[in-house]
N, CA, C and O atoms as a DFTB+ gen file, in Angstrom:
384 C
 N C O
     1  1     -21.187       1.462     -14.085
     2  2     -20.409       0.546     -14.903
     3  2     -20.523      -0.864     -14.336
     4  3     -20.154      -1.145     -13.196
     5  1     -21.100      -1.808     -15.266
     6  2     -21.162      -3.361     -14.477
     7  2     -19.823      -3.727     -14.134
     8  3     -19.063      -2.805     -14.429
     9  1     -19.136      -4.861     -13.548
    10  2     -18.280      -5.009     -13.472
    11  2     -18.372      -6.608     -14.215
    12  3     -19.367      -7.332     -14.251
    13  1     -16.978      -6.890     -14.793
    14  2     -16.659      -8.096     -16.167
    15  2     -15.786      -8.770     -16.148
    16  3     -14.855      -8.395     -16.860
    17  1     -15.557     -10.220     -15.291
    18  2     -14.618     -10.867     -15.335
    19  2     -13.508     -11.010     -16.809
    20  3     -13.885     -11.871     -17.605
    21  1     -12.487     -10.407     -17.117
    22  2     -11.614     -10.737     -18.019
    23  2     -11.399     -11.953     -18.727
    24  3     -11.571     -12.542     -19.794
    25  1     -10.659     -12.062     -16.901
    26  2      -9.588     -13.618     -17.178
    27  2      -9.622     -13.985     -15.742
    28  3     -10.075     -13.361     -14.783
    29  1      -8.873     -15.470     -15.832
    30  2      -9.182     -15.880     -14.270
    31  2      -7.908     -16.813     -14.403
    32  3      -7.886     -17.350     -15.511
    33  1      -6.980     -17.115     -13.696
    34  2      -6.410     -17.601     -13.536
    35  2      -5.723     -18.240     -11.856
    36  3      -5.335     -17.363     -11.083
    37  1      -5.633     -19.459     -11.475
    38  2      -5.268     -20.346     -10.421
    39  2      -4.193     -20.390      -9.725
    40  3      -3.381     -20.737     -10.582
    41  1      -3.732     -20.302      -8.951
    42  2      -2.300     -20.805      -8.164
    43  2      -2.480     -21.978      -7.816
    44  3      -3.564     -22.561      -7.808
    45  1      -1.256     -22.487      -7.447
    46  2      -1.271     -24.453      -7.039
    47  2      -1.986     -24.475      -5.778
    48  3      -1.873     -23.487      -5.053
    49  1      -2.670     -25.403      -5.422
    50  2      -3.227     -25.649      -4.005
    51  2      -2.404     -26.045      -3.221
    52  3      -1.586     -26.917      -3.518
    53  1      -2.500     -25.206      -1.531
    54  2      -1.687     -25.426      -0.383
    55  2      -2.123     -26.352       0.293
    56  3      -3.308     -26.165       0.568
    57  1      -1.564     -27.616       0.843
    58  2      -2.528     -28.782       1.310
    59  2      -2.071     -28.215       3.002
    60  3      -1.065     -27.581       3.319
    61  1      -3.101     -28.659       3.810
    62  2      -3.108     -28.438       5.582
    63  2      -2.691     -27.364       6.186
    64  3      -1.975     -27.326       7.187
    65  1      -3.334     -26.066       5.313
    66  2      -3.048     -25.067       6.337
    67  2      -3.776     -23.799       5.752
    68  3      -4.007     -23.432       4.600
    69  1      -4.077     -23.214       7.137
    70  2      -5.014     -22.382       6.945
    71  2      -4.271     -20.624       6.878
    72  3      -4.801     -19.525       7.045
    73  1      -3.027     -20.977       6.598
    74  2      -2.026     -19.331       6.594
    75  2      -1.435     -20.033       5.305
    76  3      -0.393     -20.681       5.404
    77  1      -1.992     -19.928       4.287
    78  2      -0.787     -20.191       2.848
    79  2      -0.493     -19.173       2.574
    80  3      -1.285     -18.251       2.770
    81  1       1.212     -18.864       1.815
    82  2       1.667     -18.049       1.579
    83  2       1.978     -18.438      -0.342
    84  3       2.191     -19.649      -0.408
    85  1       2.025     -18.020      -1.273
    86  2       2.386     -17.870      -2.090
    87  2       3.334     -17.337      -2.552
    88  3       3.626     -16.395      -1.814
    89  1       4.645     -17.478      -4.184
    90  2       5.363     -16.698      -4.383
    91  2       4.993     -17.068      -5.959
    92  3       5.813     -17.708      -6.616
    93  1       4.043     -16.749      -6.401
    94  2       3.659     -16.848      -7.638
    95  2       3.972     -15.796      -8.869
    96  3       4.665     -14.790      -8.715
    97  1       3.369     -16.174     -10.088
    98  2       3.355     -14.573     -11.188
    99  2       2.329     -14.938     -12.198
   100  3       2.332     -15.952     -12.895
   101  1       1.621     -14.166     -12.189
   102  2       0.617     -14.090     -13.465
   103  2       1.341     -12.693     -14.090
   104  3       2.117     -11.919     -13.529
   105  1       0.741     -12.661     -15.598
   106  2       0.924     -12.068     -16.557
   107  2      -0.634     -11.749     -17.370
   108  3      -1.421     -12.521     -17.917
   109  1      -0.657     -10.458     -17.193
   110  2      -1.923     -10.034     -18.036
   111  2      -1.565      -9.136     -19.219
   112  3      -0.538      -8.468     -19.097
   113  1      -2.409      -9.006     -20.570
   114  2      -1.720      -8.141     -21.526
   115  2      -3.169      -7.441     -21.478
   116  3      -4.094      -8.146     -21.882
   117  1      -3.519      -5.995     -20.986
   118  2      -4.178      -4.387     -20.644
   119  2      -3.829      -3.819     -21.784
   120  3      -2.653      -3.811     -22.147
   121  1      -4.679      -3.343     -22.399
   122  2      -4.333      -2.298     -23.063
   123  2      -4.352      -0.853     -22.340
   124  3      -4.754      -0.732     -21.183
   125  1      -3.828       0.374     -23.211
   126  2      -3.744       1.357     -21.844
   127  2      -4.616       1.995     -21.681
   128  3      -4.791       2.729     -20.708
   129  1      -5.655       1.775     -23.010
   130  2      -6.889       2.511     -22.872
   131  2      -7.761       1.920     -21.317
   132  3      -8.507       2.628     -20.640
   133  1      -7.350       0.214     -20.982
   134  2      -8.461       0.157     -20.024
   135  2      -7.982       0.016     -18.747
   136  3      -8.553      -0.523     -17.799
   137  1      -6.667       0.644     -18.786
   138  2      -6.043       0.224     -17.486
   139  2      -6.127       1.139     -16.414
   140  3      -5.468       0.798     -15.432
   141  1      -6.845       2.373     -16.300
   142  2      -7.846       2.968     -14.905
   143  2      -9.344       2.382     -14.887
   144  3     -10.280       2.892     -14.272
   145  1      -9.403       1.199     -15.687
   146  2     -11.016       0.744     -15.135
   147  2     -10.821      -1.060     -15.033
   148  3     -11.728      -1.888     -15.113
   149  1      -9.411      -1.309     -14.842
   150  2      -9.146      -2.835     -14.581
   151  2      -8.865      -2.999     -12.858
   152  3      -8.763      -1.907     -12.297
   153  1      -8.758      -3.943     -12.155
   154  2      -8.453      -4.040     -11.299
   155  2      -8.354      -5.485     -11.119
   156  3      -9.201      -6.306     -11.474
   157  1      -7.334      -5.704     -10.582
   158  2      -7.044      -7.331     -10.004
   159  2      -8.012      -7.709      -8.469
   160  3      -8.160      -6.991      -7.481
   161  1      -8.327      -8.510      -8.625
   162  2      -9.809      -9.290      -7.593
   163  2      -8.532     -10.961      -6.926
   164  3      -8.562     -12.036      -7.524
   165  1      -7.726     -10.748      -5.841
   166  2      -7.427     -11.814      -5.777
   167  2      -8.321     -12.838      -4.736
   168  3      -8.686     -12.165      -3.773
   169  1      -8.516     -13.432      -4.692
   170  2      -9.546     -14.297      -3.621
   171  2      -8.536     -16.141      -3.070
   172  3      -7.976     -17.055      -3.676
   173  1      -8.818     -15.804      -1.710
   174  2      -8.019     -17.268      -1.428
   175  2      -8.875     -17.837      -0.675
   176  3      -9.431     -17.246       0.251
   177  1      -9.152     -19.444      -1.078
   178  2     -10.215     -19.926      -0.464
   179  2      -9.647     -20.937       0.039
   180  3      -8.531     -21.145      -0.436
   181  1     -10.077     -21.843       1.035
   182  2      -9.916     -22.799       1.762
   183  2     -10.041     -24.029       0.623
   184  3     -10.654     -23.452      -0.276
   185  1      -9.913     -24.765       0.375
   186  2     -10.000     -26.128      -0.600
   187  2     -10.419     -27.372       0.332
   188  3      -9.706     -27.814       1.233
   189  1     -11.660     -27.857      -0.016
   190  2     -12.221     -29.019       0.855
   191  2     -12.474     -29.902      -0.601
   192  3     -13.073     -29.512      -1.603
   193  1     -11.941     -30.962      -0.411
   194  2     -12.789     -32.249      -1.341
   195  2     -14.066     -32.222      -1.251
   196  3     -14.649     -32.124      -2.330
   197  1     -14.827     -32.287      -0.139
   198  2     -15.960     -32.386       0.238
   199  2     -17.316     -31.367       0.616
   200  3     -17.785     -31.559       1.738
   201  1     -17.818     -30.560      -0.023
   202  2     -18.859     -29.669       0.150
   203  2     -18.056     -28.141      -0.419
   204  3     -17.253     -28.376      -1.322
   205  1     -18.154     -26.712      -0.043
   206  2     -17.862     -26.343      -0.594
   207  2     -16.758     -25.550      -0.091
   208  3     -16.551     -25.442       1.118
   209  1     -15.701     -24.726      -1.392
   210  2     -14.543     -24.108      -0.398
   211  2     -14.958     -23.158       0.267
   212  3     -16.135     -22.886       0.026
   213  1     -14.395     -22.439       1.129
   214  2     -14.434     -21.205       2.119
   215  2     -13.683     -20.456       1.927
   216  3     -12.649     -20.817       1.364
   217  1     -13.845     -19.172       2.279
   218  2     -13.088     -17.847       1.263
   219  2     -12.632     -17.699       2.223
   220  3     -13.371     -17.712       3.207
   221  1     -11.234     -17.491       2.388
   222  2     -10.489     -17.132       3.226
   223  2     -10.714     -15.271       3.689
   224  3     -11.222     -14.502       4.506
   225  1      -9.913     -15.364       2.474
   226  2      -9.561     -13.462       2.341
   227  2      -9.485     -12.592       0.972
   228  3     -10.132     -13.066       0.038
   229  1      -9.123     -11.967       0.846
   230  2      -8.872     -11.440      -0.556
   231  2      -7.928     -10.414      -0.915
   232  3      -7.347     -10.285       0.162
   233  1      -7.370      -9.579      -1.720
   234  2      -6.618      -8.739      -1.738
   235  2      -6.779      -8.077      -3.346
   236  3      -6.624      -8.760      -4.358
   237  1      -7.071      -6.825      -3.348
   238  2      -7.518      -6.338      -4.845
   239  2      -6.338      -4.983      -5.012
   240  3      -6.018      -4.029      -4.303
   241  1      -5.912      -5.529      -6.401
   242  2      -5.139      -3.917      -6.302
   243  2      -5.599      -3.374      -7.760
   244  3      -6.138      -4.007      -8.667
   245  1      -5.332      -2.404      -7.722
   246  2      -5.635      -1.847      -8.778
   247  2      -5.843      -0.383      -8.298
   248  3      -5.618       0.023      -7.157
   249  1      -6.429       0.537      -9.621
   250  2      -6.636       1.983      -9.269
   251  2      -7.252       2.708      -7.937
   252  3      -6.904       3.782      -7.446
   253  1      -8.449       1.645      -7.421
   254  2      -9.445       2.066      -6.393
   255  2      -9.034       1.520      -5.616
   256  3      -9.577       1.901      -4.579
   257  1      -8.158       0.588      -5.376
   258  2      -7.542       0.155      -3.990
   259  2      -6.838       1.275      -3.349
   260  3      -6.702       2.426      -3.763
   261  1      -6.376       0.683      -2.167
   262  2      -5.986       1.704      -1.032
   263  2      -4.578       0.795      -0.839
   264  3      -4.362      -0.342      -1.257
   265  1      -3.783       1.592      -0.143
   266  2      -2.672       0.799       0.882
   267  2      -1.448       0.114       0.027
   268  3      -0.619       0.722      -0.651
   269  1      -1.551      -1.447       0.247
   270  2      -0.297      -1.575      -0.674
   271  2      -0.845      -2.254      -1.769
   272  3      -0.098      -2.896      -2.507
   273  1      -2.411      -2.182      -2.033
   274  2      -2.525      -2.399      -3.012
   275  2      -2.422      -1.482      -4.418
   276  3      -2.044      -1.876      -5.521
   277  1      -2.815      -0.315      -4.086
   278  2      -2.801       0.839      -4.772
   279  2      -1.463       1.472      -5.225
   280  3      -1.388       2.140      -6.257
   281  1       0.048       1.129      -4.053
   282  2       1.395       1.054      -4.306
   283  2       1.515      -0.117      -5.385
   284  3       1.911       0.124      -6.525
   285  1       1.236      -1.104      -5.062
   286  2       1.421      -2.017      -6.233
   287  2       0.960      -1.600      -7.731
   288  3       1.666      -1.532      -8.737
   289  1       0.171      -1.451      -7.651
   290  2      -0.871      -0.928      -9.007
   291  2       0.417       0.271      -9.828
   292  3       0.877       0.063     -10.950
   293  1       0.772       1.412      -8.998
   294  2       1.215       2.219      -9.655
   295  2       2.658       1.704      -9.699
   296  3       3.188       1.545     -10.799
   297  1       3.321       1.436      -8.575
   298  2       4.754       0.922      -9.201
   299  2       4.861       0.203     -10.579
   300  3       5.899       0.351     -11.223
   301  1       3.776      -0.624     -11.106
   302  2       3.445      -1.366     -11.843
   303  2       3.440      -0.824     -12.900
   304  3       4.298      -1.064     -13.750
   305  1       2.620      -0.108     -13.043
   306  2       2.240       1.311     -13.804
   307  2       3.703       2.094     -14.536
   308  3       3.912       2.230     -15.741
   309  1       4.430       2.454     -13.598
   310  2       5.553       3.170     -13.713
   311  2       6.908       2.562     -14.264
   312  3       7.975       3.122     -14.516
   313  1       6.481       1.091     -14.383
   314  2       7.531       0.289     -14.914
   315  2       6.996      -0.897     -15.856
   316  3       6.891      -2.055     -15.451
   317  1       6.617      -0.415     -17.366
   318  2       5.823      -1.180     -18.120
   319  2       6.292      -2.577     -18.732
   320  3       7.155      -2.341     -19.577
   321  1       6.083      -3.734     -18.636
   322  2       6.372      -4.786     -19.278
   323  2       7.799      -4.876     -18.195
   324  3       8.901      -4.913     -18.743
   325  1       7.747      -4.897     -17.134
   326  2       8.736      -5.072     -16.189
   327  2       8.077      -6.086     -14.812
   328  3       6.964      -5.624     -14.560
   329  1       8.350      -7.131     -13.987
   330  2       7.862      -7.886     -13.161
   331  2       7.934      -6.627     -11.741
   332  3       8.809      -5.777     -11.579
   333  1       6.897      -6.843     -11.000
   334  2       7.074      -5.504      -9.802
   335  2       6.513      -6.727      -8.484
   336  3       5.371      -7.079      -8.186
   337  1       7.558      -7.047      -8.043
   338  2       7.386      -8.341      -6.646
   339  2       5.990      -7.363      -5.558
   340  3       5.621      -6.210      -5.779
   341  1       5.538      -8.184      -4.559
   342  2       5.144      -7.136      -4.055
   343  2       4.130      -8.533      -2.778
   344  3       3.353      -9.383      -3.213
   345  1       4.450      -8.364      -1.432
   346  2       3.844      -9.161      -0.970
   347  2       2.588      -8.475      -0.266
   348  3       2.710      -7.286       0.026
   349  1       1.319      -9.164       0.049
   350  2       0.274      -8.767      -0.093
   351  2      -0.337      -9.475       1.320
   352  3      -0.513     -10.692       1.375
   353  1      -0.561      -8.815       2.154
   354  2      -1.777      -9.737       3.842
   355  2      -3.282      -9.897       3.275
   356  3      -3.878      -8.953       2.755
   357  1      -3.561     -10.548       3.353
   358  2      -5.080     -11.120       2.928
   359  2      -5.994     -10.179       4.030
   360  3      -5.586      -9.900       5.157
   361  1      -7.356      -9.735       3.452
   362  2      -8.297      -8.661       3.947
   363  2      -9.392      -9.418       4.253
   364  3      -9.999      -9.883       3.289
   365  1      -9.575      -9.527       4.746
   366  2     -11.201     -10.076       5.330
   367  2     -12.496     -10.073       3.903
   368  3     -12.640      -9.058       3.221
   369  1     -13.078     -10.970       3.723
   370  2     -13.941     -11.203       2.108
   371  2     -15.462     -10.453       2.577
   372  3     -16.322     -10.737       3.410
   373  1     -15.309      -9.486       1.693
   374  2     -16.663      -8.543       2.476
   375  2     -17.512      -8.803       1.278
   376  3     -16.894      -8.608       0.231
   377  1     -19.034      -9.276       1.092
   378  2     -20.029      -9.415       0.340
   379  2     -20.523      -8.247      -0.040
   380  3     -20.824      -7.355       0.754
   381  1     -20.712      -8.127      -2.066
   382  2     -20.746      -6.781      -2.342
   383  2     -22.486      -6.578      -2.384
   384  3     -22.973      -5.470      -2.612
């Protein structure tokens, strides 16, 4: 199965620091037919004016995740059209 960017959406930029924390919310509308072959791809990159950004870390949840991403996914799951908080440690950005 290729994999197919959806949608993409931004958080505000953290200026001078290399540990940003976020308390954000996106909203996606899944239908339920595709929601064991969706997965959220989060990526946090460094922001330079000048040349290019640097990927910090990343954090993916969804069905094939592990840990608290995979808790997230299903709490999520289990409570439809409901907000499910959920804080997330950034993973090291591994090249696929």
């Amino acid at each position: 199965m290729q994999n197919k960017r959806l949608e993409k959406k931004k958080t505000t930029i953290k200026m001078k620091t290399l540990n940003p924390y976020y308390n954000e919310s996106f909203g996606y509308d899944v239908t339920p037919e595709k929601m064991q072959r969706v997965h959220l791809h989060i990526t946090v990159s460094d922001y330079d004016r000048v040349g290019s950004n640097e990927r910090i870390g990343q954090v993916i949840i969804g069905p094939t995740a592990s840990g608290a991403g995979l808790k997230h996914w299903t709490d999520m799951l289990q409570t439809p059209r409901r907000s499910v908080a959920q804080w997330h440690t950034l993973q090291p950005f591994h090249e696929d």
